[in-house]
N, C-alpha and C positions, 0 to 999 in steps of 0.2 A: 430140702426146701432152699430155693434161691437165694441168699440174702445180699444185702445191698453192703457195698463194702469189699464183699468175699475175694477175696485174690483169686482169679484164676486164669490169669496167666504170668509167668515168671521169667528172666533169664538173671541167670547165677553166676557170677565170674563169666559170662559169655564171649570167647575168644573169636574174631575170623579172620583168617590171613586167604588172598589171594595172590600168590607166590612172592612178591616182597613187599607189598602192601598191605598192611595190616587193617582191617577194614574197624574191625571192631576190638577194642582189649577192654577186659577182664569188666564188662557193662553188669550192671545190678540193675532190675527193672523189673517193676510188679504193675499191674494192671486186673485194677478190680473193678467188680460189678457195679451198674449207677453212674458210672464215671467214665469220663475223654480224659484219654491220655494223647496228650501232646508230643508229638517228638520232631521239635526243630535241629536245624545245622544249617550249614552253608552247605553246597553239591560239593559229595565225597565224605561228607561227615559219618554215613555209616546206618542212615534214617531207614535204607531201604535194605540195608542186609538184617537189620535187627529186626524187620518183620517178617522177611523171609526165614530168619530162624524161629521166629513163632510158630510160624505157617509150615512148617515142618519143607520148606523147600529146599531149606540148607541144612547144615548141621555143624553146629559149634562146634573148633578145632578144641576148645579148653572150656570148660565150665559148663554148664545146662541150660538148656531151654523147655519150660514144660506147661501144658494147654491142658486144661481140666485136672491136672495132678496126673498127666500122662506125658509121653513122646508126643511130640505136635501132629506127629503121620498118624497113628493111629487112630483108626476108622472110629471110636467114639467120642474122639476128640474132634477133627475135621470137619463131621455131622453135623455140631453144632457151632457153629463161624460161618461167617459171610465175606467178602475179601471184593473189594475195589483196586486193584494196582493199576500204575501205568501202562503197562500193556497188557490187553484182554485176548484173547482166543477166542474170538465169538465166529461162528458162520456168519460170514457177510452175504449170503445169498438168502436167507431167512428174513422175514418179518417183523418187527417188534414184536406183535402179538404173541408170532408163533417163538420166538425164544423164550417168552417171560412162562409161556405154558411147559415149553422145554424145561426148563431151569427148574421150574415146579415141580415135576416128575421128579428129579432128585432130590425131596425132603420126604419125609411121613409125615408132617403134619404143615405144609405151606401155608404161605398167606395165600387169602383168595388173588385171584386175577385185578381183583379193582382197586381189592387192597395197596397192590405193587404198584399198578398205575397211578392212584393218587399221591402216593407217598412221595414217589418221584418225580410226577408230574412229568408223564409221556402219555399222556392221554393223544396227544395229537398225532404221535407217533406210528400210531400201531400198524397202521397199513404200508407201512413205509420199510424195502429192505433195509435190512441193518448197514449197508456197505454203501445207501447210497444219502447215510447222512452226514455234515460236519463232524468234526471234532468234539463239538460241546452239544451236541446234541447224543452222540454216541457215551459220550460220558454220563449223559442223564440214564442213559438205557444202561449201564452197565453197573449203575447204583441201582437200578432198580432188581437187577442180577443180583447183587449181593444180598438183598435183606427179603427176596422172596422165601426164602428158608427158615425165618424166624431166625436168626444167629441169636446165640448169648451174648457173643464177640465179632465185633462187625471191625474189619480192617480197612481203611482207608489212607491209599496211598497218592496223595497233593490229588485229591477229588474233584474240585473245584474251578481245577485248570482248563480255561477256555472258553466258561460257562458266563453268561452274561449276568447282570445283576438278579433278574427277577429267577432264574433257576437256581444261583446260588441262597438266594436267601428259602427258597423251596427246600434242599438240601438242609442248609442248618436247620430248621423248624424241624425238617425228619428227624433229625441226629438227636435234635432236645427230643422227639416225644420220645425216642428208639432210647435212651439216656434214662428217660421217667419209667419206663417200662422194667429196666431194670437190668439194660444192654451195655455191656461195658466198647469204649470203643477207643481203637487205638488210630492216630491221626496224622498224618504227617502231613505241613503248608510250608509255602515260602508267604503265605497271605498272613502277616504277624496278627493282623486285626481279626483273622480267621481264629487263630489260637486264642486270642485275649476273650472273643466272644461266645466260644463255646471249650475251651479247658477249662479241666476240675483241678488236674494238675500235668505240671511242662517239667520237661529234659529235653536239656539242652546239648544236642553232640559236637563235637568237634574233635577232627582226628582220630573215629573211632573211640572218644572216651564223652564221659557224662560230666562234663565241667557244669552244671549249673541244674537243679532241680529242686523240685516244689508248688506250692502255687502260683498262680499269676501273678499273686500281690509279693509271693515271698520272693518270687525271681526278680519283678520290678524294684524289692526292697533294696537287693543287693545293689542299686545302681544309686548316686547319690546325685546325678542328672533333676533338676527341674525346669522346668519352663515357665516361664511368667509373661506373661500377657498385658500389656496396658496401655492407656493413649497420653501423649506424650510430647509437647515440643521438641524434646533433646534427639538431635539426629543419631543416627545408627551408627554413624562414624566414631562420637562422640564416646557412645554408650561401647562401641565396640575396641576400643581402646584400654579400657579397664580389664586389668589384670584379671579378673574372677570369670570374663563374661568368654564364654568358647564362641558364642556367633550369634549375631541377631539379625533379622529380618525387619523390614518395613510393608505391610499389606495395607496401603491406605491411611489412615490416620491413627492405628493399631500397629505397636512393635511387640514383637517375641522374642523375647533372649534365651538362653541356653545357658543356663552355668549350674556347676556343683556348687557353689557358694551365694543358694537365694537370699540367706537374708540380709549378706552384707550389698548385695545388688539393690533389693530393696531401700533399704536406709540410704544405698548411695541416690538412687532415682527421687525417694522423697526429699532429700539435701539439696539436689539441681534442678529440681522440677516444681515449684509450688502447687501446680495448675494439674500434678499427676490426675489420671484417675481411669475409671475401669479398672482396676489391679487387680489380677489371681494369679495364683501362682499352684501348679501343681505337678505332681510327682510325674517322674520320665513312665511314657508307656512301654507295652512291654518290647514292640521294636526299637527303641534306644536302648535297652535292657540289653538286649539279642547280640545286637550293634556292640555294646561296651563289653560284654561277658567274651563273647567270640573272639573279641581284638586282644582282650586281655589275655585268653589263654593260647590264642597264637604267637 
């Protein structure tokens, strides 16, 4: 029985070196059912070789990679995963229609055809060869590829890239329902808002290593960044002269500041300010998070 939770898939000490670049070292990384796993970095962090050792395309120089409690190649492992990467292999002289019914043929128990069209919204597509569409519309077709199979594990590599707002938000709604079903998924964006709105839990690469992981809230915990919001006579010159404050902004009659030290910011703004008001203040999201964990470990 499936349960929700369930690890099933793992890298162990996962090593990759390609010849003096070390892509990946010694990464620990579990990815269970129910759950988006996140995996950010800056290009070169290593986001895309550690799925490819999932995916059984590579194979770790030092430590393990293993998919259903198997080798990632082996055929009862592979059966059940779906896999979105940056570059596809599709016949561009095909159809939408006819791929998605393609694609079907290699599961025993597919989604129906309507299924796949709705999920990923390519209904408008279908008569259309594959080769003579955009960028972000091929990318809708090539999500739709992935999860005609039913996967356990759906892999997604920056998915999103290209895609205009009303497709991407198409996308995340799949992802949650494909999530509730009981579909673990592994995710990689440079879209930090992407990660913050549909991760269970993020790892964070750099240099091939896992400087920072957890949940959303535990990764944002680590940063001690706030932002505070409020309306304000005291110009930004003024405010931005204080020792505590790293940058403020003026948007109209609304200033934003930035500093690790809100409350002494605060009591400084109600001391100069009688007339304050609007005031909040809250925690760095999780691209300030990304932003400061990154800088730090480089």
């Amino acid at each position: 029985m499936n349960q929700a939770g369930e690890t099933i898939a793992q890298l162990q000490g996962a090593s990759k070196r390609y010849g003096e670049v070390l892509a990946l070292d010694q990464v620990d990384l579990d990815v269970r059912r129910g759950e988006v796993q996140a995996l950010l970095g800056p290009n070169g962090a290593g986001k895309t070789t550690a799925i490819s050792l999932l995916l059984g395309l590579l194979r770790p120089d030092a430590g393990s990679a293993l998919l259903f409690g198997q080798s990632p190649g082996a055929p009862g492992a592979r059966s059940r995963l779906g896999a979105m990467l940056q570059t596809a292999g599709v016949p561009d002289t095909l159809m939408v229609g006819e791929l998605i019914t393609l694609f079907r043929s290699y599961y025993a128990q597919p989604r129906t055809v309507a299924d796949c069209v709705t999920l990923a919204g390519v209904g408008d597509l279908l008569r259309i060869r594959y080769g003579r569409l955009s960028g972000g519309q091929q990318r809708r077709v090539q999500f739709a590829l992935a999860i005609c199979g039913r996967p356990q594990i759906l892999f997604l590599d920056e998915p999103t890239t290209g895609l205009d707002l009303d497709a991407r938000e198409t996308m995340w709604k799949t992802i949650r329902q494909l999530v509730a079903e009981n579909c673990a998924v592994v995710l990689t964006t440079h879209y930090l808002e992407e990660a913050e709105a549909l991760a269970d839990h993020v790892s964070v690469l750099t240099r091939g290593r896992i400087v920072a992981a957890g949940s959303v809230q535990q990764v944002r915990a680590r940063v001690a960044q706030r932002r505070i919001r409020c309306v304000s006579r005291l110009s930004e010159e003024a405010i931005g002269s204080w020792p505590e404050v790293r940058s403020v902004v003026r948007d109209g009659e609304r200033i934003e500041i930035v500093t690790d030290l809100a409350e002494t910011v605060v009591r400084q703004l109600l001391f100069e300010d009688s007339e304050l008001r609007e005031l909040e203040v809250r925690r760095a999201g999780l691209a300030e998070a990304f932003v400061e964990i990154t800088r730090e470990a480089a």
